[in-house]
C-alpha positions as CSV (number, residue, x, y, z in Angstrom):
1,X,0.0,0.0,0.0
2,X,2.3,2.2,-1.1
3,X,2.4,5.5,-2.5
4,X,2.9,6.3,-6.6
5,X,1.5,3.0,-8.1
6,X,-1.2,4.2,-10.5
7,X,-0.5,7.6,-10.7
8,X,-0.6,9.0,-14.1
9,X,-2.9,10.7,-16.3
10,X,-6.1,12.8,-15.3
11,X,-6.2,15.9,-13.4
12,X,-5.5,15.9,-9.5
13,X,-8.4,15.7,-7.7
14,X,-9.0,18.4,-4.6
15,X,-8.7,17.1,-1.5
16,X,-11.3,16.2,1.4
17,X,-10.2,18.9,3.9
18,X,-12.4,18.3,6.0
19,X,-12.0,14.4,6.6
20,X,-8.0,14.5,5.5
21,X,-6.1,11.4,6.3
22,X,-3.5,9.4,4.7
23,X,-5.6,7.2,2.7
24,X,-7.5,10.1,1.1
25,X,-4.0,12.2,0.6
26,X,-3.4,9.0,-1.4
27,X,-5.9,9.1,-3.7
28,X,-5.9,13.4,-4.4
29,X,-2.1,13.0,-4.6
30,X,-0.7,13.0,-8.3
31,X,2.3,14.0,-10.2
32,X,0.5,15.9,-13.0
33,X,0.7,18.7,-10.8
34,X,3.9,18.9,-10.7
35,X,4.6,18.7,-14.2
36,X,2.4,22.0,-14.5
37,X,4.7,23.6,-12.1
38,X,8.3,22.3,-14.1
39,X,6.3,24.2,-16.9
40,X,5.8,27.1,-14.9
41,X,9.9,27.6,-14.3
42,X,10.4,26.5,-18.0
43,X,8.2,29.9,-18.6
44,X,9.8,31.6,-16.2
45,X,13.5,30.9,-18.0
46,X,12.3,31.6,-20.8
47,X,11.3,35.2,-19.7
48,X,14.2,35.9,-18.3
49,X,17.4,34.9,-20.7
50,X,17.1,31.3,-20.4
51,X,17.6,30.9,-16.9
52,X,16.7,30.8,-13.4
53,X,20.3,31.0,-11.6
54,X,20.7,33.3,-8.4
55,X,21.6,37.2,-8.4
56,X,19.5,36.8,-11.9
57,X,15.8,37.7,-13.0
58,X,14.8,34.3,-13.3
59,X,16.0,33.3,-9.7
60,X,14.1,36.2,-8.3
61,X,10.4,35.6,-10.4
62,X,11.2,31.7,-9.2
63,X,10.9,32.4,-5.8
64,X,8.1,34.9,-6.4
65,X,6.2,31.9,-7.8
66,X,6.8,29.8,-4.7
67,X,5.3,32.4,-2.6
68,X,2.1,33.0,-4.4
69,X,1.6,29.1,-4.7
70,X,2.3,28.1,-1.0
71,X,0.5,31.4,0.1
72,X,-2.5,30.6,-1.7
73,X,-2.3,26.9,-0.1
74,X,-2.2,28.5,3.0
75,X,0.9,27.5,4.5
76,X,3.0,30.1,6.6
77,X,5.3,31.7,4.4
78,X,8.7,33.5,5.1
79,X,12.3,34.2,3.6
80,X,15.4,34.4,4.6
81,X,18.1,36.8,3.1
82,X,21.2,35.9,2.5
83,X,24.3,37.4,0.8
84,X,25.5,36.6,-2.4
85,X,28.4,37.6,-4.6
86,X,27.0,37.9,-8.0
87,X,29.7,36.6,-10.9
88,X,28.7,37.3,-14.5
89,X,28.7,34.9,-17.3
90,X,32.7,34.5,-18.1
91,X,33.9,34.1,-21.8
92,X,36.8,32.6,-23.1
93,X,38.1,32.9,-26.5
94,X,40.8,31.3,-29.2
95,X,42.7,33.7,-31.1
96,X,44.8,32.0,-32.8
97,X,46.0,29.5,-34.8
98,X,42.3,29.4,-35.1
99,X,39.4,31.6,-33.6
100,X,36.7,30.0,-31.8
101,X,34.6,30.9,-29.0
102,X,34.0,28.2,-26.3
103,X,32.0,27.1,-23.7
104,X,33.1,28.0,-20.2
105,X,32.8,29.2,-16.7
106,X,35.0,30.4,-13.6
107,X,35.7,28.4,-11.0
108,X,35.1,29.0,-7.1
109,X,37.7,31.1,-6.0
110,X,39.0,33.0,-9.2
111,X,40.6,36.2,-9.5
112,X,38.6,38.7,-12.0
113,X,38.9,40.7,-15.1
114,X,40.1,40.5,-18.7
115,X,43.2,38.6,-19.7
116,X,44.8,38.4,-23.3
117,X,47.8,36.1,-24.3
118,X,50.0,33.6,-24.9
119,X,48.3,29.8,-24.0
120,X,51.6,27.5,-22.5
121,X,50.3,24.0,-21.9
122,X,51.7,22.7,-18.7
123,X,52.4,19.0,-18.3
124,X,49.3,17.8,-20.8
125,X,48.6,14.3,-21.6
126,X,46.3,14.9,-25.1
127,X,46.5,11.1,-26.4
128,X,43.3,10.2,-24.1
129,X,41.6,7.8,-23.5
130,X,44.9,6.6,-21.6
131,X,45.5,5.0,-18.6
132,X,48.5,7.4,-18.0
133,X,48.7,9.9,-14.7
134,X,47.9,13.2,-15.6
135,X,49.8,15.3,-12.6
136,X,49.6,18.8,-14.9
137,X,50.3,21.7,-12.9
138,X,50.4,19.6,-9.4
139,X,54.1,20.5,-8.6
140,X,55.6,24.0,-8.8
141,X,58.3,22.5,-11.1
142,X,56.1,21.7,-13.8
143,X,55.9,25.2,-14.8
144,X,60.1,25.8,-14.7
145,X,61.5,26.5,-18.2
146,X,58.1,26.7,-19.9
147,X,58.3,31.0,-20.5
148,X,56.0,31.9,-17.8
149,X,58.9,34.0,-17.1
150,X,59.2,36.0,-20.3
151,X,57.8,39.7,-21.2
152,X,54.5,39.3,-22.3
153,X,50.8,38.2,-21.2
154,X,51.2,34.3,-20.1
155,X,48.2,32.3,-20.1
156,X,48.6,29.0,-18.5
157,X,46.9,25.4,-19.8
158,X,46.3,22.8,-16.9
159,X,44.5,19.8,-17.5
160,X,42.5,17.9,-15.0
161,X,44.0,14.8,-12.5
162,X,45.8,13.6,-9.7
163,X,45.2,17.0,-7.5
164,X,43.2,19.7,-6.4
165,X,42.2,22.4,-9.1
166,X,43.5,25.0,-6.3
167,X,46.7,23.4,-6.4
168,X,47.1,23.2,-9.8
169,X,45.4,27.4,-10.1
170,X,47.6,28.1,-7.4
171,X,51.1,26.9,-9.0
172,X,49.9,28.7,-12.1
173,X,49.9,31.9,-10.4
174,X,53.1,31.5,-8.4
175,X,55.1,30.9,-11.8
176,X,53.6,34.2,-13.3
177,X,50.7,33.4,-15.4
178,X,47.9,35.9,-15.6
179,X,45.3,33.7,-16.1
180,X,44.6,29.8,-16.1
181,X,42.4,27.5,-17.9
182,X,41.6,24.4,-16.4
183,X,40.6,21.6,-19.3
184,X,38.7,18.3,-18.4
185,X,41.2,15.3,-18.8
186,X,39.3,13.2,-21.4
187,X,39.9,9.7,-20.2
188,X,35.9,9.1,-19.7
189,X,32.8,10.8,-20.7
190,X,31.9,12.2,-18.2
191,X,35.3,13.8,-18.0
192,X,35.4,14.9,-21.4
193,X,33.0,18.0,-21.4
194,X,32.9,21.6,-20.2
195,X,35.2,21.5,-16.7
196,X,33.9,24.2,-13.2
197,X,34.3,23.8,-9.5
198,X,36.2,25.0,-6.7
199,X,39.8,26.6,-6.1
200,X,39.0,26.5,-2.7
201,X,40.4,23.3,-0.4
202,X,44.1,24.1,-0.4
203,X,43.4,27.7,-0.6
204,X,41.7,29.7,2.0
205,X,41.6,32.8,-0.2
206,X,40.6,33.7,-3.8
207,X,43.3,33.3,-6.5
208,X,44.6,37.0,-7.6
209,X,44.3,35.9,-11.3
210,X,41.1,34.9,-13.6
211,X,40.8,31.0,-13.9
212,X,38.2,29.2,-16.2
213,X,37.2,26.0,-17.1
214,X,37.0,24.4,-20.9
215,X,36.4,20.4,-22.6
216,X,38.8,17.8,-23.1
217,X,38.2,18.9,-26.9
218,X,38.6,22.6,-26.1
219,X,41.6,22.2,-24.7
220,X,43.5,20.5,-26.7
221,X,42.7,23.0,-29.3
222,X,44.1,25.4,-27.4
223,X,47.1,23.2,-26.6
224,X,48.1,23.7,-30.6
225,X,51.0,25.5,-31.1
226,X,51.2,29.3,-31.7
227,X,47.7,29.7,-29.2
228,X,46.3,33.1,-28.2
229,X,43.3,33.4,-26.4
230,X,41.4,35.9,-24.4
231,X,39.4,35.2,-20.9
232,X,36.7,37.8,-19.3
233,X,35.8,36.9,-16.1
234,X,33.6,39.7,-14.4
235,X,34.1,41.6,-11.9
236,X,31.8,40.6,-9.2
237,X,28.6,42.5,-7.3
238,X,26.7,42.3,-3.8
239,X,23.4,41.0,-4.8
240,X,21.3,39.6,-1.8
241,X,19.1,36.5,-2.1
242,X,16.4,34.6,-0.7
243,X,15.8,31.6,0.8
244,X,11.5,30.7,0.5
245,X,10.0,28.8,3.5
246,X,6.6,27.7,4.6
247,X,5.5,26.0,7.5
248,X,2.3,24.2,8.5
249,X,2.4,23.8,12.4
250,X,1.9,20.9,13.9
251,X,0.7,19.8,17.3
252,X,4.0,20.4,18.9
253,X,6.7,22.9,17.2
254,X,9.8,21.4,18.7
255,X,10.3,18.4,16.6
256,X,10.3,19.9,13.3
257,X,9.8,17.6,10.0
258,X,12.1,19.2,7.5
259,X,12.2,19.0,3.4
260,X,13.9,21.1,1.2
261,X,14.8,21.3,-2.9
262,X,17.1,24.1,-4.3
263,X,15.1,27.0,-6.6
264,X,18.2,28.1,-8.3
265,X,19.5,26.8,-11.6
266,X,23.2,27.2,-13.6
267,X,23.2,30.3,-15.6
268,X,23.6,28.0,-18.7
269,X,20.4,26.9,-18.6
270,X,16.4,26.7,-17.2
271,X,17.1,23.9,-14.5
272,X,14.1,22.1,-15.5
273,X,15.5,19.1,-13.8
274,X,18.1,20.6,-11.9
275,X,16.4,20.9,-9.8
276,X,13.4,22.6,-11.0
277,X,11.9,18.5,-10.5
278,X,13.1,18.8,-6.9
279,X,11.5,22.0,-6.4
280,X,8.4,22.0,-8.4
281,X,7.2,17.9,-6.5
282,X,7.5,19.9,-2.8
283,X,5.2,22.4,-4.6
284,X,2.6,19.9,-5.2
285,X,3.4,18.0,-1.8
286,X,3.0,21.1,-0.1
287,X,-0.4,22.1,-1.9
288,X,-2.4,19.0,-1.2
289,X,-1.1,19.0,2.4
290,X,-1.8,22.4,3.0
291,X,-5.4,21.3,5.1
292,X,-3.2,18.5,7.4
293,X,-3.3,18.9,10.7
294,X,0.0,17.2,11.5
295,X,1.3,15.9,14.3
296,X,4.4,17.6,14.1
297,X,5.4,20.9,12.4
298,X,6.0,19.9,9.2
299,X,8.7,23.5,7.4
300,X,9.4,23.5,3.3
301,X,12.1,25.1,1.9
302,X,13.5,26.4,-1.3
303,X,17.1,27.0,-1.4
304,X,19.1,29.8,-3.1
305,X,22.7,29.7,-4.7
306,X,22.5,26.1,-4.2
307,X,24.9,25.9,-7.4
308,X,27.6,28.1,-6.0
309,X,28.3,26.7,-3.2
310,X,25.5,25.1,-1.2
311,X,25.1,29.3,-0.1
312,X,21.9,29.6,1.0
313,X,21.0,26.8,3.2
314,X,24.4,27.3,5.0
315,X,23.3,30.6,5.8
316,X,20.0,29.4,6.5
317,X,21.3,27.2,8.9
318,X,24.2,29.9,10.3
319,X,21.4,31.9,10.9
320,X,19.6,29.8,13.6
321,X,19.7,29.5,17.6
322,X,21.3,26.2,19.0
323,X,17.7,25.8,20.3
324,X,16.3,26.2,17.1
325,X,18.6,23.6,15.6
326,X,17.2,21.3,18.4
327,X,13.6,21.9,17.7
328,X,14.3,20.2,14.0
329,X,13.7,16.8,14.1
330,X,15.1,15.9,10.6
331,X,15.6,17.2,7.0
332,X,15.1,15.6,3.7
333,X,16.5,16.8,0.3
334,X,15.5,16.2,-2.9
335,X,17.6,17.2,-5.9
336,X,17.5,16.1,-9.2
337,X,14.6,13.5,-8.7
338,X,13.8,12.8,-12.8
339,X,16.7,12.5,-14.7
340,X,16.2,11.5,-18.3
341,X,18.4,8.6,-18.2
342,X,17.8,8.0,-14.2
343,X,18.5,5.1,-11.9
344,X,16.8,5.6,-8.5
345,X,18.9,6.2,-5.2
346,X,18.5,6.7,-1.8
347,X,21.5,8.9,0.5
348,X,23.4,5.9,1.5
349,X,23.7,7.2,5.3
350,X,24.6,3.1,6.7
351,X,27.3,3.2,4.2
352,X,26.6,-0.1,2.2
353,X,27.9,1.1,-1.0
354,X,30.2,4.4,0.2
355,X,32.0,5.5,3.0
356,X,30.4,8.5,3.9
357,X,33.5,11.2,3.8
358,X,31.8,13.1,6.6
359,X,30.2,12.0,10.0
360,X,26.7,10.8,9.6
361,X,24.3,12.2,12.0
362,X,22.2,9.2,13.9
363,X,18.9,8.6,12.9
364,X,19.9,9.4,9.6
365,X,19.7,5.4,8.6
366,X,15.8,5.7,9.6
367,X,15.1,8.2,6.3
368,X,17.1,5.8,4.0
369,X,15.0,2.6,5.7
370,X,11.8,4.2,4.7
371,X,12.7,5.2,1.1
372,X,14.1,1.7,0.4
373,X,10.9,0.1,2.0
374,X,8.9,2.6,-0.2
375,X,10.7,0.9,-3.3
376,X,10.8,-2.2,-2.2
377,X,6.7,-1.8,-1.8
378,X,6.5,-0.7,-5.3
379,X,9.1,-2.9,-7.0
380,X,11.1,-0.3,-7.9
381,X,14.7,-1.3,-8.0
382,X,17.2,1.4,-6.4
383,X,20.9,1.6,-5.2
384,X,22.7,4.2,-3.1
385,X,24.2,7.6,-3.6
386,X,27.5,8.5,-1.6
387,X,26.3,10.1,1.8
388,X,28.8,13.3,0.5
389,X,27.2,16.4,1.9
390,X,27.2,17.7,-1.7
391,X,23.7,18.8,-2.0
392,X,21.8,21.0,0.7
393,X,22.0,18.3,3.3
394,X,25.6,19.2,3.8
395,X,24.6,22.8,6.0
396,X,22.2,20.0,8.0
397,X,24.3,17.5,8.8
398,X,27.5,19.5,9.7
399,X,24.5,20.9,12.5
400,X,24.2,16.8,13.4
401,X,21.1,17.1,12.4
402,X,19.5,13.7,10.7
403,X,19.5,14.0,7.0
404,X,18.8,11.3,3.9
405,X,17.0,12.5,0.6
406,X,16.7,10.7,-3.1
407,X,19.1,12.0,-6.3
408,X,18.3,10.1,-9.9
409,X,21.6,11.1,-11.6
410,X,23.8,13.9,-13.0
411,X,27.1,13.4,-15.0
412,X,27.9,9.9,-14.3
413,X,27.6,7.3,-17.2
414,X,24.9,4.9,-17.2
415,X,26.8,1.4,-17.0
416,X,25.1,-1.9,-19.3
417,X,24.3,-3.2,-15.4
418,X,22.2,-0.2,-14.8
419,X,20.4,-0.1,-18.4
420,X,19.0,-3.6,-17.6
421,X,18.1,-3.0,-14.4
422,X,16.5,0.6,-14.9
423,X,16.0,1.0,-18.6
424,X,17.6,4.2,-20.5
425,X,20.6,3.8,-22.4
426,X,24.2,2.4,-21.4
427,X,27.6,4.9,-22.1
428,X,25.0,7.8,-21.6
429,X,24.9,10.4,-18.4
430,X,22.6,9.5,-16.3
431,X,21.6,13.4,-17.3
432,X,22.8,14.3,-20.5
433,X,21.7,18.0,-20.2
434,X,23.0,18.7,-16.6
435,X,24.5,22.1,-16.2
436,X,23.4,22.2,-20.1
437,X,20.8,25.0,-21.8
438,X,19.2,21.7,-22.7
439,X,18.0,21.0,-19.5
440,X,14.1,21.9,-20.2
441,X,10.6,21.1,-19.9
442,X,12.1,18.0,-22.3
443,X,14.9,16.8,-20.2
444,X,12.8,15.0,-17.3
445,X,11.6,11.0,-16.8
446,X,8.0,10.7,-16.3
447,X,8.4,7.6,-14.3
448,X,11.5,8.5,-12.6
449,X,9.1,11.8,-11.4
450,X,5.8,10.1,-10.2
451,X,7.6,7.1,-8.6
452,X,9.7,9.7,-6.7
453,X,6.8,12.0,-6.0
454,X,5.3,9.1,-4.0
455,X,8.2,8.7,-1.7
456,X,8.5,12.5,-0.9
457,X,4.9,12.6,-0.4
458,X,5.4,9.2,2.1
459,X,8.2,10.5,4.0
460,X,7.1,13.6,5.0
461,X,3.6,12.3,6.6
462,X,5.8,9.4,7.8
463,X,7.5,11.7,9.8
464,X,5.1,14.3,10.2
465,X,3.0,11.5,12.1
466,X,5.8,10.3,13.9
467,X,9.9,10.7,14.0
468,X,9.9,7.9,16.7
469,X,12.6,5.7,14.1
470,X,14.8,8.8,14.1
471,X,14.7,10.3,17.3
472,X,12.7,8.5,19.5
473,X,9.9,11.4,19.9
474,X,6.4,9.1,19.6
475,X,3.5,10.0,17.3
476,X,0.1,9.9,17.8
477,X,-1.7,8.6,14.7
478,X,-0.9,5.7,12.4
479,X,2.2,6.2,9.4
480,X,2.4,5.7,5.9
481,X,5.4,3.3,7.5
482,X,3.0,1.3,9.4
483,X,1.7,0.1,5.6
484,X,5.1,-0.7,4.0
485,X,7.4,-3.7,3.8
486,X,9.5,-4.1,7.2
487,X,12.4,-5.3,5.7
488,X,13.7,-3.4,2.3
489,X,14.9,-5.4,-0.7
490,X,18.2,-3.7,-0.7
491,X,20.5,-1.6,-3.2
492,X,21.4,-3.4,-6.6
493,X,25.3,-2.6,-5.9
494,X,26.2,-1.0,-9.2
495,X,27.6,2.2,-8.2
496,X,30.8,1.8,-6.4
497,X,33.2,-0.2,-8.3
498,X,34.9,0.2,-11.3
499,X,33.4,1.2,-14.1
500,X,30.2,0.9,-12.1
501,X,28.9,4.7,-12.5
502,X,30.5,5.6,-8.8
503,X,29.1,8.8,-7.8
504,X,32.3,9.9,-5.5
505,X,32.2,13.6,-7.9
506,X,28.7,13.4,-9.0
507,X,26.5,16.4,-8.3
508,X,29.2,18.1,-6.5
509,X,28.8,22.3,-5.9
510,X,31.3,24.1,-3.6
511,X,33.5,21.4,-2.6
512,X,37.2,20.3,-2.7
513,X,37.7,18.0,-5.8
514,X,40.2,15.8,-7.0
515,X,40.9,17.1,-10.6
């Protein structure tokens, strides 16, 4: 008797607020809703240059949207202001041997402003795929002898592997180049395209000069001999966001039921999946609940600047009283939840398939329990996601707070295991728009949606009724958990291993990376 089997076509019937319990929820609960919302942020993007990334138009009309929908449901609604450094779109150009324009962003931690010159490839390794070490730019010695040295404007070529990008951005800069562009390494896919992330790890402070990402493909391009190019990165601006939250209170306010999806998209694109699917299923979850009268306080939220750097629900959680971190029972997270080319995981907090690389708050193994038992119920085949932190859960769980949520996929190739056990199609990302302009009203799984609609809707009355499995603290009424299988079927064990689709840098904003 679980949630999500069935659902499908037909408008979603209203609710019987006056006799509201699980079993009618149920049966007014249904995904078509949130399709219509997904819509909504497509038109929204599509209003406001093609995107709906913070410090931007779109981000702003986004959370607008929220309001007026959770407002009109009748849930409590508030927001939270944070600060945010706004960065521009960056550019960088070829000159010469050949011109080109290519795709490309700055990384977390760059310096700013216009730089044209020379391009010195540093320790490259082009004839990928190979099995070969790529250490470029790790060591300051790579750069000795290579003219960073010599009059002129020096533009240095690093190329993903073996060590932090800030290491590699860091070395650049302390031999004398003026700029840096970091290239993907090319040995796998999903190593092949468009390279961003974070200088930060090694280094404390932003880098002095302007650093950049660019393709496997890109780079070696600019690898060719005789290679100009030119790199804008903005100058940046103070541009305050908001975090949206609504809450529907509960019969006691000190064990707080938490769920939250980031709003914001990448400025390449509308988001539609990421994580406009995240965002747009609490919508509907949050409609249909809106006449509940809960057991405990059940708070939604919608996260800013999630995709530079997890910003907003840190500072959410920076924000709060120690007390006010106690009254929150738990938090669920829900990002990327329809991926075109999806396989279903849960947050793999009991560490089956990862070792979590930070400490797992207790309880935490309760959230991941009822989201396998909710597949398991369904026959829905799933498999874990590393318990990382790189998602909105990180601000939570750094507070000890209890945290698990559901992710269907981002850059990681879809392995022949996975294509017969899920469908979609092998040597394929498991989202082949992410971070992309391509990532539209198109760029979702139907399936992959409604079955995950049905466990967001599930967990949250779960533990709305009762977060007895996490905490202890008893309900009062009967749970969605009371209905499902006690024992889960268990993860399919496809992720970590080699070749496997391992997640370790999937989905990953704002964090130290191994280039």
């Amino acid at each position: 008797m679980a949630w999500g089997g069935g659902w499908g076509g037909g408008k979603s019937p209203a609710c019987d607020t006056k006799n509201l319990n699980i079993s009618k929820i149920r049966e007014c609960l249904t995904a078509d809703g949130v399709v219509g919302h997904m819509r909504e942020f497509q038109k929204i993007a599509d209003e406001n240059g093609g995107n709906r990334a913070a410090g931007l138009p779109g981000y702003d009309a986004s959370a607008a949207y929220v309001q007026k929908v959770m407002k009109k449901a009748g849930w409590k609604v508030t927001t939270h202001q944070f600060d945010y450094t706004f960065v521009g779109p960056s550019s960088l150009s070829q000159l010469t041997p050949v011109a080109a324009d290519y795709d490309s962003e700055s990384f977390t931690g760059t310096g700013y402003g216009p730089v044209e010159g020379t391009v010195i490839p540093v320790d490259t390794v082009l004839n990928q795929p190979t099995e070969d070490p790529v250490t470029s730019g790790c060591e300051p010695e790579d750069f000795a002898g290579l003219g960073f040295d010599a009059p002129g404007v020096q533009i240095a070529l690093v190329q993903r592997g073996t060590c932090e990008f800030g290491v590699k951005a860091r070395n650049a800069q302390d031999a004398g180049a003026e700029a840096v562009i970091l290239f993907n390494q090319g040995n796998t896919p999903e190593r092949s395209g468009p390279l961003v992330g974070t200088l930060f790890g090694v280094n404390t402070e932003p880098l002095d000069v302007p650093v950049v990402g660019a393709s496997f493909a890109d780079g070696v391009a600019l690898a060719a001999a005789g290679s100009t190019a030119a790199i804008d990165v903005p100058l940046p601006e103070q541009r305050p966001q908001i975090n949206v939250l609504a809450e529907l209170p509960g019969r006691t306010s000190d064990n707080i039921v938490m769920a939250g999806a980031h709003l914001d998209s990448v400025q390449a694109g509308p988001g539609i999946n990421d994580n406009g699917s995240g965002s747009a299923a609490l919508l509907e979850v949050g409609q249909k609940l809106a006449k509940l009268k809960p057991q405990n306080t059940i708070r939604l939220a919608w996260w800013g600047a999630e995709e530079d750097g997890l910003l907003g629900s840190q500072a959410w959680v920076d924000s709060l009283s120690p007390e006010q971190v106690d009254d929150i029972a738990l938090y669920l997270n829900f990002d990327m939840v329809a991926s075109p080319n999806y396989i279903h995981m849960v947050y793999d907090s009991d560490q089956s398939s990862w070792p979590a690389p930070v400490e797992v708050p207790a309880g935490s193994e309760a959230i991941e329990d009822l989201f396998e038992r909710y597949y398991t119920a369904l026959k829905v085949p799933y498999d874990d996601a590393e318990y990382s932190g790189r998602s909105d859960y990180e601000a939570f769980i750094l507070a000890g707070i209890p945290s698990g949520g559901l992710f269907t996929g981002a850059e990681v190739v879809k392995t022949e295991e996975q294509a017969a056990i899920w469908g979609g199609v092998a040597g394929e990302q498991y989202d082949q728009c992410y971070h992309l302009a391509c990532d539209t009203i198109d760029n979702f799984d139907t399936k992959a949606l409604y079955v995950n609609l049905g466990a967001i809707a599930t967990a949250v009355l779960e533990f709305a009724g009762s977060t007895e499995s996490v905490n202890g603290v008893k309900g009062q009424w009967l749970t969605i958990g009371d209905l499902l299988p006690k024992t889960p079927a268990g993860p399919k064990l496809t992720v970590n291993n080699p070749g496997g689709g391992g997640l370790g840098h999937d989905h990953s904003h704002g964090h130290t990376e191994k280039s």
